[in-house]
C-alpha positions in Angstrom: 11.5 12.3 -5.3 12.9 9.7 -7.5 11.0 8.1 -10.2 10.6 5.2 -8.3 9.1 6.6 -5.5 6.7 8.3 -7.7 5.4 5.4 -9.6 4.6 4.1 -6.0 3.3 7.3 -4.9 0.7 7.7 -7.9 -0.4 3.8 -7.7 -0.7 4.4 -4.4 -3.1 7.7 -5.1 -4.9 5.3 -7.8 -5.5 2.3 -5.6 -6.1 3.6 -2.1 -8.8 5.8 -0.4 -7.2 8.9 0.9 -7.1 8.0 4.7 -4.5 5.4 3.3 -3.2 7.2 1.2 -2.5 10.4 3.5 -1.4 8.0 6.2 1.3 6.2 4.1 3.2 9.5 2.8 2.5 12.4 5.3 5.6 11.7 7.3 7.9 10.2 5.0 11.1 12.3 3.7 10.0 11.5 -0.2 7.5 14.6 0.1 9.6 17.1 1.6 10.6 17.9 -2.6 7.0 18.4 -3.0 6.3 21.7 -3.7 5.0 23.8 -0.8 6.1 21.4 1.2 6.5 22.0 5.0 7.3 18.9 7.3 6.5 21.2 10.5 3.1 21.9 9.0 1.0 18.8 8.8 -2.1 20.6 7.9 -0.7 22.1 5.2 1.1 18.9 3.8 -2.4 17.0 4.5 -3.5 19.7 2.1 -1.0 19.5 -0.4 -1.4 15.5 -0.8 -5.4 16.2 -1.1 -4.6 18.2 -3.9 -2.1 16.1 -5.6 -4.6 13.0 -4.8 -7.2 14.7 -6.5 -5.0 15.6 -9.6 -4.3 11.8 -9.8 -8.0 10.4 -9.8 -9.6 13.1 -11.8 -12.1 11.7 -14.5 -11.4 11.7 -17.5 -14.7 13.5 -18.6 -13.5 16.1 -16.0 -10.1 16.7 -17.5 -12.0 16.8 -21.1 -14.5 19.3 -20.1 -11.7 21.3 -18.5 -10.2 21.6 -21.5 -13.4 22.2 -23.6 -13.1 19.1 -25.9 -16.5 17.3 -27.5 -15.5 13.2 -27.3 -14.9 13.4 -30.9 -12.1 16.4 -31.0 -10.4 14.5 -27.7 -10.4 11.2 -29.7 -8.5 12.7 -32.4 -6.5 15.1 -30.6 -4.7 12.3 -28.7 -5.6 9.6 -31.2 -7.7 7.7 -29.0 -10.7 5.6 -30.3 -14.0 7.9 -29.8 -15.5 4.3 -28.2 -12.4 4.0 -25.7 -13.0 7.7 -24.7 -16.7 6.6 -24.4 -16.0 3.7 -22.3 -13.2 5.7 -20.0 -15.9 7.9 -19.1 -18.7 6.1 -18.8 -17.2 3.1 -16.8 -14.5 5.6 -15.2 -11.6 3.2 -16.3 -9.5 5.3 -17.8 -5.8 4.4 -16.8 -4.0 6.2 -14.0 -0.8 7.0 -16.6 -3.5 8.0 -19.1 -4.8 10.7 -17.3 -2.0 11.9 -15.8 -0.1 12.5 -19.0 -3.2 14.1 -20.5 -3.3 16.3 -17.7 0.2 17.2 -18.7 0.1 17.7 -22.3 -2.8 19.8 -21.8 -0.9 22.4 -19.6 -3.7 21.0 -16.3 -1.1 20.0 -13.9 2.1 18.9 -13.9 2.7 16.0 -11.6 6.6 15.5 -12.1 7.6 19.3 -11.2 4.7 19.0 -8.2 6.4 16.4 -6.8 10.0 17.7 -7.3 11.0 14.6 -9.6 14.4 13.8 -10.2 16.6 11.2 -12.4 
């Protein structure tokens, strides 16, 4: 998968319920790099994209607790305002890139080696 393609396929995740979301990428040749993938096995992929979909739209009070961060020691481990972590998770606003490359530097999932992301 290019890093084109997965720029579309995590807005995509963001903005759209699953049913879309599922329905737009099951078939297409981007996923076969996805890791696991199977293109003879539509349950699995269905699966797989469930997973990856979840790893996308995961709170940010989820990927904090996960982690075992207070507010405070999350605001100053990645130099976010204590209020912006505040408002992320009590308005669940938190940008999609935001929470994706927490999820990364904290070792929780790894969306570019998922997906089988090349330059």
């Amino acid at each position: 998968m290019t890093y084109k393609t997965y720029s579309e396929f995590v807005r995509s995740a963001d903005e759209q319920p699953f049913a879309l979301f599922r329905a737009r990428w099951l078939l297409l040749p981007d996923c076969e790099s996805i890791t696991g993938w199977n293109p003879a096995d539509l349950d699995h992929g269905t699966e797989l994209l469930q997973e990856i979909y979840n790893t996308i739209n995961r709170p940010i009070s989820d990927i904090r607790a996960a982690c075992g961060l207070t507010q405070q020691a999350f605001s100053d481990r990645f130099a976010v305002p204590i209020r912006t972590v505040q408002n992320w998770e009590s308005r669940d606003c938190c940008p999609v890139y935001v929470r994706v490359l927490i999820q990364q530097a904290l070792g929780l999932a790894d969306l570019p080696a998922m997906l089988g992301v090349i330059s």
